[in-house]
C-alpha positions in Angstrom: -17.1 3.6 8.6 -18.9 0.9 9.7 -16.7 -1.9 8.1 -15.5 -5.0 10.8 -11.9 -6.0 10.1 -10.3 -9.5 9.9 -6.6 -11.0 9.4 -7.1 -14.2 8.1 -5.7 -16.3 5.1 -8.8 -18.6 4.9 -9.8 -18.6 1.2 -13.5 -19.0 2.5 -13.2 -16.5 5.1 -11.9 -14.3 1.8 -14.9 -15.5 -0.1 -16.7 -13.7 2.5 -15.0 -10.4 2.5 -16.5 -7.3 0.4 -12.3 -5.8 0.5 -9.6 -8.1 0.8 -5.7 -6.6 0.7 -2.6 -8.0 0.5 -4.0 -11.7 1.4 -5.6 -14.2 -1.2 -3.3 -14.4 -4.0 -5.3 -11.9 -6.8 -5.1 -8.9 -8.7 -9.1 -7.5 -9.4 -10.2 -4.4 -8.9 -13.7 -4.9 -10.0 -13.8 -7.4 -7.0 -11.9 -5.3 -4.8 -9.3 -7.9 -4.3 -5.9 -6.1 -3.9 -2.9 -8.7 -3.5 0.4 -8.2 -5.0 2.2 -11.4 -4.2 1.2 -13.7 -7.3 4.2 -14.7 -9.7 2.4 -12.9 -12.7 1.5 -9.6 -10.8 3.7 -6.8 -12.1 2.0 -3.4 -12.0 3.3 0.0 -11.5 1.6 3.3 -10.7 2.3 4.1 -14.6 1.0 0.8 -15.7 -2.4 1.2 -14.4 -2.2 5.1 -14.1 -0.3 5.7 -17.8 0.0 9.8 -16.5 2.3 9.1 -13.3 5.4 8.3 -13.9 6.7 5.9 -11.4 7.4 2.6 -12.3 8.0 1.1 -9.1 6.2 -2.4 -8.7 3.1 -1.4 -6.1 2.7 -3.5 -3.0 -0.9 -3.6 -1.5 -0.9 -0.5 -0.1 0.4 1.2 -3.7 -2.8 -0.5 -4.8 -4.9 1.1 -2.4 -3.9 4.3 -2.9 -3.1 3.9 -6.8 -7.3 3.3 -6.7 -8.4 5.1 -3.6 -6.0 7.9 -2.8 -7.6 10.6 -5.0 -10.9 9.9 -3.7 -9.8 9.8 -0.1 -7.8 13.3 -0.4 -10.6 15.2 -2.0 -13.1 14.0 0.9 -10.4 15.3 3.4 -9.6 18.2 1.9 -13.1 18.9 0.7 -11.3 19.4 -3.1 -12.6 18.6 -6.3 -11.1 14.7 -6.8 -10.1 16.3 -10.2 -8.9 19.5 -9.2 -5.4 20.8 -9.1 -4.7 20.8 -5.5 -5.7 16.7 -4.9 -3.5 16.1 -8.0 -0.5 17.7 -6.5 -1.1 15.8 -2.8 -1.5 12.9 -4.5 1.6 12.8 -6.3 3.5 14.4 -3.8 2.4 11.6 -1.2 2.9 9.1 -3.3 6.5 10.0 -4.6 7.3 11.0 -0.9 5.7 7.8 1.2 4.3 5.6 -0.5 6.4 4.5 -3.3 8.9 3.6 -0.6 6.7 1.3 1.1 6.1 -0.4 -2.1 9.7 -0.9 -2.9 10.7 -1.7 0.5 7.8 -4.4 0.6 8.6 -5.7 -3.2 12.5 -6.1 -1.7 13.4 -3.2 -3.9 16.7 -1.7 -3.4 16.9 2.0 -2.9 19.9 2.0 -5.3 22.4 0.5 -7.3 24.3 3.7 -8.5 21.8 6.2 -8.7 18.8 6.1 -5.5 16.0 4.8 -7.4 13.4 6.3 -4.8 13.5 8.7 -1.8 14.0 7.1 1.6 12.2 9.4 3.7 10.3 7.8 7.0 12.3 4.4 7.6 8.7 3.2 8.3 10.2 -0.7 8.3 11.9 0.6 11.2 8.8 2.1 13.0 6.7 -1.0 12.3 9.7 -3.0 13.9 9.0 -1.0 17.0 5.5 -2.0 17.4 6.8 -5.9 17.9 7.6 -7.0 21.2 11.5 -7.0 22.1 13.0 -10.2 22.3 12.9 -10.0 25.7 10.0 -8.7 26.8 8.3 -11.7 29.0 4.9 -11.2 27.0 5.5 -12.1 23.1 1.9 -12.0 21.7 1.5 -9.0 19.1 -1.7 -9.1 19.2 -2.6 -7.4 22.4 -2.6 -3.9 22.2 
């Protein structure tokens, strides 16, 4: 609730950080270090979940919700994180959102024959809308 954000690629910056995602080159949960862009990282949902089926290579955010999801869905739905109901939204979200995102960010292609996963909120597309237009006079993305 109280956490401060910061974008940086500073390894002591990281060093710092209680949470770091998608930045600082590691894999370890213990640590809560969530990256997904080292050569030898190649988990799935099943791989670290053996009970889900998908096998689709998790970005950072399929590691944040591979670890946090359940939790997160019982708080909000004031479920048992065990219960039947938090199992079903959690599968249903990820299978439905979030396993494209990880494709999408892994360079995945949705199929070759067969689609491999469901294309459901061209959320690449809706990020791409938050950028500036090429011509728009003021270019920084950091102002809100």
């Amino acid at each position: 609730q109280d956490a401060e954000v910061l974008r940086t690629r500073d390894p002591q910056l990281l060093a710092q950080c209680e949470v770091v995602v998608d930045v600082g080159g590691e894999y370890d949960p213990e640590r809560h270090r969530y990256d997904h862009h080292q050569r030898s990282f190649t988990h799935s949902m099943r791989s670290l979940r053996p009970d889900k089926p998908w096998s689709t290579k998790l970005s950072s955010a399929g590691l944040i919700y591979c670890h946090f999801g359940s939790r997160i869905l019982a708080q909000l739905l004031g479920q048992p994180e065990d219960g039947p109901v938090v199992a079903a939204l959690y599968d249903q979200l990820y299978e439905s959102f979030v396993e494209e995102i990880d494709a999408i960010d892994n360079g995945i292609a949705q199929a070759e024959g067969e689609p491999r996963y469901a294309l459901s909120s061209t959320l690449s597309a809706r990020v791409g809308r938050l950028n500036p237009r090429w011509n728009d006079p003021d270019q920084d993305t950091e102002v809100g």
